[in-house]
N, C-alpha and C positions, 0 to 999 in steps of 0.2 A: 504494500500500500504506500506506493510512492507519493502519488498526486494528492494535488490541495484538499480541502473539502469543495472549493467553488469550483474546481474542474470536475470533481467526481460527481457533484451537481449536475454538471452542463452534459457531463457523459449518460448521463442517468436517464435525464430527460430526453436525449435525443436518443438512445439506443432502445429503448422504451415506449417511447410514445406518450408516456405520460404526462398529463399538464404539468405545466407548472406551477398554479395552484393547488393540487394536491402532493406535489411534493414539497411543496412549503409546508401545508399546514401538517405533516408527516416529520418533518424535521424536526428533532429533538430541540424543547427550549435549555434544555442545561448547555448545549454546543456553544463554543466561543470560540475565540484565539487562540487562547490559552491550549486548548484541547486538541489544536491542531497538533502538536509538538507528539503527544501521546501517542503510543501504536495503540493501547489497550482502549484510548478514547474513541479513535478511530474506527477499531474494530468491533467497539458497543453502537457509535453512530452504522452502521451499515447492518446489524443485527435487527437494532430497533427500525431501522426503516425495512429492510426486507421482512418483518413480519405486522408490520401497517398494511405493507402496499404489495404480499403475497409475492414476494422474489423468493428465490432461492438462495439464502446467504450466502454459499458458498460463492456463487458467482457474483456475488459485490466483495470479494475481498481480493480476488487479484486484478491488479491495474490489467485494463482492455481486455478483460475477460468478457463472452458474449453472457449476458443478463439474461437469466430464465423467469418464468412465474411458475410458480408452483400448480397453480389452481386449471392452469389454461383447460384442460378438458374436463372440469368439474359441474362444466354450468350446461344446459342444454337453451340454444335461443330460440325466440320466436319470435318471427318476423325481423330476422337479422336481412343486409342487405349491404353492410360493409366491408373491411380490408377484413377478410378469415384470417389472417396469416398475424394483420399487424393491432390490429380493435380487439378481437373475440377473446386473446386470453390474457391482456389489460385488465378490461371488463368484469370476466370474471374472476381472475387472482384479484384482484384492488375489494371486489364487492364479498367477495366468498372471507377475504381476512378481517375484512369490516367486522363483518357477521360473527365471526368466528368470538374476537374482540369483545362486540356487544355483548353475547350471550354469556364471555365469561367474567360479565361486571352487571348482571341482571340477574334475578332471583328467576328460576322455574317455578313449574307447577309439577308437582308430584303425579303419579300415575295419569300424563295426561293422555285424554282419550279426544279423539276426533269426533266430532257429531256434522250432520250435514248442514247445507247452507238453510235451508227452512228450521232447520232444532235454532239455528245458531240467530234467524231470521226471530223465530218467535219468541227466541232468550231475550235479544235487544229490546223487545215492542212491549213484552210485561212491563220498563220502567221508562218506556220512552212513546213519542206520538210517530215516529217514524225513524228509518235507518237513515244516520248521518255521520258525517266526518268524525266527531265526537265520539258517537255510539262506535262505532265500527273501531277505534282506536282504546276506549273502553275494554270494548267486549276483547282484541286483543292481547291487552295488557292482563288481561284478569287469567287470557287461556297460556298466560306466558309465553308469549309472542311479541319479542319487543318490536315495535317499530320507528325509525327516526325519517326524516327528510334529509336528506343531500344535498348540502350546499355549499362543496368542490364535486368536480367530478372528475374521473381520472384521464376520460379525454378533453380534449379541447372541444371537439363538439359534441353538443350533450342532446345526445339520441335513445337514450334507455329512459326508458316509462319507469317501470319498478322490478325489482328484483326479489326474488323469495328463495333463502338458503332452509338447509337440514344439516344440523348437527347433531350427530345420535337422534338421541329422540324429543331435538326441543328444534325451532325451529325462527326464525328470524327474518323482518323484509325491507328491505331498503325503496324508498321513494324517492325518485328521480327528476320530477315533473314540476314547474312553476304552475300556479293558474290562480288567478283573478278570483271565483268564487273557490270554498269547497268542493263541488258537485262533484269534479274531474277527479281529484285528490282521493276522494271518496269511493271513486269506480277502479283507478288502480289498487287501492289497499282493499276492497273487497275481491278485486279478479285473483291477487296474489292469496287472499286469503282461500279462495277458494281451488286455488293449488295443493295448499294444505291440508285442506277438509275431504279433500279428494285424492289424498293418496300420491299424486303425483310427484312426489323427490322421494327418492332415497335415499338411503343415508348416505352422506356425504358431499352432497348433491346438490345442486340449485338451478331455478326456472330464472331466465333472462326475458322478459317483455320490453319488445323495444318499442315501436310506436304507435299503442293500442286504440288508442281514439282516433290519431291520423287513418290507420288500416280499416276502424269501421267508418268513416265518413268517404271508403272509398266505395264502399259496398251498395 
């Protein structure tokens, strides 16, 4: 580990693809000057980012080593239509280690059991007048199913609707999407929800939805 940390930056980002705003907000805040001088500093800064941003460590520790992702065939997409080679396993290493992260700084649920989207429709309606952004994010949180909103995304352009990972037996969904009212917000986090409800990940696994509303307003 020869090079700076602001070169091993600029190597990161271009060999990668990665924004550069998610490898900022990925960068460790203890990192300084000082820290440069350190091999051990060094070697804890490229540890901790390759397991933010789903690298393979070993290949961020030697200078012009090619940069892997760990995750790259973990995810299955739908309605992808980008660079396979160079987006797909970004995408899903970046989102699959999010996830991974989340779930192990969130409480589970004990024995939990799946019920379908009507059991899960009629749970929200006993304390509410109808399913909305709230209720759906509610009802989530309670079946231990963390979910957050995205706001770096690991490409420059931001084409992924929502994502929904499986780890063992708890499960997590990343939201991807801006919008003006809830409505929209609302219909990704219940389609992801109902990936889960439905059996569709197994273990280890994650569903990529890239741009779900554009794809029905073509229909």
């Amino acid at each position: 580990m020869t090079e700076s940390a602001a070169d091993f930056k600029v190597r990161l980002i271009r060999r990668t693809g990665l924004s550069p705003d998610v490898v900022a907000a990925a960068w460790p805040e203890w990192w300084s000057k000082d820290a440069e001088s350190s091999p051990s500093a060094n070697a804890e800064l490229r540890f901790s980012l390759a397991r933010k941003l789903g690298l393979d460590p070993r290949s961020l520790i030697a200078d012009e080593a090619e940069l892997l992702f760990i995750w790259d065939d973990a995810a299955r997409f739908k309605g992808f239509t980008g660079d396979e080679r160079g987006e797909r396993p970004v995408i899903a290493s970046f989102g699959t280690a999010l996830s991974r992260m989340l779930l192990e700084s969130t409480p589970g649920r004990e024995n939990f059991q799946t019920m379908s989207a009507g059991e899960l429709r009629a749970a929200i309606l006993t304390g509410s007048q109808y399913v909305g952004l709230k209720e759906l994010l509610s009802a989530s949180w309670a079946l231990g199913i963390p979910v957050i909103h995205l706001r770096v995304y690991p490409l420059t352009a931001k084409r992924m609707s929502a994502m929904s990972v499986r780890v063992g037996d708890r499960y997590a969904i990343l939201l991807a999407r801006d919008a003006v009212y809830p409505a929209p917000i609302a219909f990704y986090l219940a389609h992801e929800l109902g990936h889960i409800l439905l059996g569709h990940l197994a273990e280890g696994s994650a569903i990529v939805d890239m741009e779900i509303l554009e794809d029905l307003g073509k229909l």
